[in-house]
PDB file of N, CA, C and O in Angstrom, chain B, residues numbered from 101:
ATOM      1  N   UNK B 101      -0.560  -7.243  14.680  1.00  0.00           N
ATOM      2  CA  UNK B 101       0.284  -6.924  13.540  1.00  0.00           C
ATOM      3  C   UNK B 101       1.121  -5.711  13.904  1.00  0.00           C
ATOM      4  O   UNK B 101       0.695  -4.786  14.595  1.00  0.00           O
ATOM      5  N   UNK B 102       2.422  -5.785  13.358  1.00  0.00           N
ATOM      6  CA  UNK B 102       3.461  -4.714  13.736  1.00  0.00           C
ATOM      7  C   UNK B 102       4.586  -4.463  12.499  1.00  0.00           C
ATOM      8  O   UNK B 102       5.091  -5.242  11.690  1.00  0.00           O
ATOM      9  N   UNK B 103       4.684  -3.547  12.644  1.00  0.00           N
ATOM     10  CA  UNK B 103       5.425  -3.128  11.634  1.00  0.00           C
ATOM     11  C   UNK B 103       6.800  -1.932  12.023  1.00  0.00           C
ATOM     12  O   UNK B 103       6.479  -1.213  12.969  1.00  0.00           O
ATOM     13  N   UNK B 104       7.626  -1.755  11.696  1.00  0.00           N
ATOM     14  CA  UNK B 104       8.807  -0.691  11.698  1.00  0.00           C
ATOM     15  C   UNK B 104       9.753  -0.853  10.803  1.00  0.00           C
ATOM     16  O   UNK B 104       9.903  -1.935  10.236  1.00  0.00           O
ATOM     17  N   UNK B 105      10.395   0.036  10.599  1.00  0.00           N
ATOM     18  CA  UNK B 105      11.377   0.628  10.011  1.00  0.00           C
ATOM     19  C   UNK B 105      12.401   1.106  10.539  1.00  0.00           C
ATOM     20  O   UNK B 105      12.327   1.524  11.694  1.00  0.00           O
ATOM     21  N   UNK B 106      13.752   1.168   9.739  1.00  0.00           N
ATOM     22  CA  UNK B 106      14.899   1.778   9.823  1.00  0.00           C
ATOM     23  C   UNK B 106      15.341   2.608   8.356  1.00  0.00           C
ATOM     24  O   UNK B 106      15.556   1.961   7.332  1.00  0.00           O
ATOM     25  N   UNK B 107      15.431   3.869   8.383  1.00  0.00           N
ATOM     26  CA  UNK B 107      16.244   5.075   7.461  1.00  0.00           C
ATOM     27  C   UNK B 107      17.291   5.055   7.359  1.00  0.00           C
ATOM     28  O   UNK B 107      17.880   5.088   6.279  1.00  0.00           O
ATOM     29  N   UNK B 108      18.086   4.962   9.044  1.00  0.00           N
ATOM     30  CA  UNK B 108      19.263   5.206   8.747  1.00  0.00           C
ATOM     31  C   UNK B 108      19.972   6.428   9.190  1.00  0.00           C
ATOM     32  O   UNK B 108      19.793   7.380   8.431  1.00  0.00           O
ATOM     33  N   UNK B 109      20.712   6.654  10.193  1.00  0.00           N
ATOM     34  CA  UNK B 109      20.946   7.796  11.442  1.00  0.00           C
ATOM     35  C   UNK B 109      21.501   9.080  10.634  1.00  0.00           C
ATOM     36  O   UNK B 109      21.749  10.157  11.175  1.00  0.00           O
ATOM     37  N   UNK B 110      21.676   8.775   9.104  1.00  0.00           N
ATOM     38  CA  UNK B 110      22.415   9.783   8.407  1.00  0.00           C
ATOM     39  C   UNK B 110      21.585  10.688   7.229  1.00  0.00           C
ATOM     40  O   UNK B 110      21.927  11.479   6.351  1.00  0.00           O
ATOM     41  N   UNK B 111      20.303  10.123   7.711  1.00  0.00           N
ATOM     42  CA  UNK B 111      18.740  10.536   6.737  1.00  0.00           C
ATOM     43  C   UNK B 111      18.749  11.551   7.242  1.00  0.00           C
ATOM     44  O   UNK B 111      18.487  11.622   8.443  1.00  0.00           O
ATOM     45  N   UNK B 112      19.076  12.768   6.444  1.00  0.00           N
ATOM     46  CA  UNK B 112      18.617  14.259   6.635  1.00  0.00           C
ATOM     47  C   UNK B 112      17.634  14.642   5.430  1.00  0.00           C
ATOM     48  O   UNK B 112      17.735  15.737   4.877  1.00  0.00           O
ATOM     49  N   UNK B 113      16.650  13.665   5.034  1.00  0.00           N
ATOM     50  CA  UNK B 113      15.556  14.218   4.122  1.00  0.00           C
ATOM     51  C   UNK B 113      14.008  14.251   4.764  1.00  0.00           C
ATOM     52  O   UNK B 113      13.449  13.378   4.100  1.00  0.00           O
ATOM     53  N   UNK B 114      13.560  14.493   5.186  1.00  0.00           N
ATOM     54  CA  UNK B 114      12.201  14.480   5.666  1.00  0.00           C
ATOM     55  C   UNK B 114      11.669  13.508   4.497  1.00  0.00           C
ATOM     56  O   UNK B 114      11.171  12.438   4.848  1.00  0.00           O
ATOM     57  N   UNK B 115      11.733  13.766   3.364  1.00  0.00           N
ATOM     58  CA  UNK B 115      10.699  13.034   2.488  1.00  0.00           C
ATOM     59  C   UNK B 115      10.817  11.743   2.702  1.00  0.00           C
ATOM     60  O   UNK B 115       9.721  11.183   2.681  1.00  0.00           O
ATOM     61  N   UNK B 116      11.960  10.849   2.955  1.00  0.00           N
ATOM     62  CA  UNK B 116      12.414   9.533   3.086  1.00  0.00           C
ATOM     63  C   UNK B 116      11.934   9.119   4.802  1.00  0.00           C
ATOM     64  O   UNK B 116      12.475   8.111   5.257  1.00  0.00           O
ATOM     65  N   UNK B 117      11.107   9.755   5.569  1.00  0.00           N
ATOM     66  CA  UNK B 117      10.125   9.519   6.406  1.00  0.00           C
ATOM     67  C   UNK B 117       8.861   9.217   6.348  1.00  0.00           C
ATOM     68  O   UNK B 117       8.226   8.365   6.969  1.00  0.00           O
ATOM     69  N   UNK B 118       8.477  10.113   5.414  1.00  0.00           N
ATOM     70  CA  UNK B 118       7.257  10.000   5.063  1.00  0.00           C
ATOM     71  C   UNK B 118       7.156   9.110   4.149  1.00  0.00           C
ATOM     72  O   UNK B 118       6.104   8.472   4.129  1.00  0.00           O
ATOM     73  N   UNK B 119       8.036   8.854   3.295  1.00  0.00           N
ATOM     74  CA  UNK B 119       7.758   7.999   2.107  1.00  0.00           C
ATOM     75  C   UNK B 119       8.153   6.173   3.386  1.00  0.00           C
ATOM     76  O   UNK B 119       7.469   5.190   3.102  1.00  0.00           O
ATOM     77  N   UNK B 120       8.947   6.062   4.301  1.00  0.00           N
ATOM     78  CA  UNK B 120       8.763   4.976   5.099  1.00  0.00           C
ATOM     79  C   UNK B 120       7.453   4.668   5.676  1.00  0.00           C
ATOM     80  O   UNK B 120       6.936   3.555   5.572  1.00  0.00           O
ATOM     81  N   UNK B 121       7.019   5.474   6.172  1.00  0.00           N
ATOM     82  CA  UNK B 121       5.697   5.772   7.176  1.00  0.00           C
ATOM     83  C   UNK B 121       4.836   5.473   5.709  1.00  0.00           C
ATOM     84  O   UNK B 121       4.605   4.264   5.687  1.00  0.00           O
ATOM     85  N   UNK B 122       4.432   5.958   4.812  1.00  0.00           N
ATOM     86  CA  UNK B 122       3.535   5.389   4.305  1.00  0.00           C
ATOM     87  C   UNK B 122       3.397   3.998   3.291  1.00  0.00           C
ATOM     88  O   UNK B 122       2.391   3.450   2.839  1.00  0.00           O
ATOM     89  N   UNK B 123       4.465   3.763   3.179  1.00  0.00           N
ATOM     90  CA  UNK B 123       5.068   1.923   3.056  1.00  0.00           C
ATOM     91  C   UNK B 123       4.612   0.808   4.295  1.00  0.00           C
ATOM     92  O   UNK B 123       4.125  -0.322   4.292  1.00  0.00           O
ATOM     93  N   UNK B 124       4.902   1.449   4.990  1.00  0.00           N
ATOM     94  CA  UNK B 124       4.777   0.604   5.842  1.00  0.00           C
ATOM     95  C   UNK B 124       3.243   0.734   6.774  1.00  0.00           C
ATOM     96  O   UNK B 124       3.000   0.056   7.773  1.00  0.00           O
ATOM     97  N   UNK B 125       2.350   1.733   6.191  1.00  0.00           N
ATOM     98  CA  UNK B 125       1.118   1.724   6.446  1.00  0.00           C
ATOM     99  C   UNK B 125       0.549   0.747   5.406  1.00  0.00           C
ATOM    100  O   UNK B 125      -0.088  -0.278   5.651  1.00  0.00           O
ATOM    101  N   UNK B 126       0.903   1.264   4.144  1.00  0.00           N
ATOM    102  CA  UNK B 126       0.630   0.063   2.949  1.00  0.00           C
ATOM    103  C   UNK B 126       0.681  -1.351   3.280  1.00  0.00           C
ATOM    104  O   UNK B 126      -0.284  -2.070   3.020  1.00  0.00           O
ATOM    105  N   UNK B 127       2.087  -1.964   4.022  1.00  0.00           N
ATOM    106  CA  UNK B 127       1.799  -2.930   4.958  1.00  0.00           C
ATOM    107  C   UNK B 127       1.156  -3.636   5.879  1.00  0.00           C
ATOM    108  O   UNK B 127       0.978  -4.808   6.210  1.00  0.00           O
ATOM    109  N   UNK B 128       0.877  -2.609   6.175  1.00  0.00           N
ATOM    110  CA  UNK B 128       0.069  -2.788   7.420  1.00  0.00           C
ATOM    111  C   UNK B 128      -1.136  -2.872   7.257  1.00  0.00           C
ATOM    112  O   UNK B 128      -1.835  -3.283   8.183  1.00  0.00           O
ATOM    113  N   UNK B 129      -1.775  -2.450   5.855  1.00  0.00           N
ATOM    114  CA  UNK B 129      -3.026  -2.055   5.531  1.00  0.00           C
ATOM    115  C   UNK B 129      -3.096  -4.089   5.094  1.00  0.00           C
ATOM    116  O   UNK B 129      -4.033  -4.797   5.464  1.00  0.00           O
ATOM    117  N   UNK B 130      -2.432  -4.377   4.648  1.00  0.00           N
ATOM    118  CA  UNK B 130      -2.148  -5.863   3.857  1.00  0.00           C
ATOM    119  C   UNK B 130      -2.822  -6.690   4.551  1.00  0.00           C
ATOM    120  O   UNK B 130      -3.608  -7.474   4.019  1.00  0.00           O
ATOM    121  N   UNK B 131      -2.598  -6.637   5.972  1.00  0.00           N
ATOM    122  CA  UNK B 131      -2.768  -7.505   7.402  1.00  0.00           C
ATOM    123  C   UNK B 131      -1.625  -8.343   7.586  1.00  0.00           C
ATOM    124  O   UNK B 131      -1.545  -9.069   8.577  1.00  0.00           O
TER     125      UNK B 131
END
């Protein structure tokens, strides 16, 4: 199982990292 993301090269928020990263752990948690 694999998972990634894209933000977007113009994301200057840290929070909109973390809030990806843990979406997509949520995902991942799914199987």
């Amino acid at each position: 199982v694999g998972v990634s993301f894209h933000v977007g090269s113009g994301c200057t928020d840290p929070e909109t990292f973390v809030q990806a990263i843990s979406d997509a752990r949520c995902v991942f948690d799914m199987g």
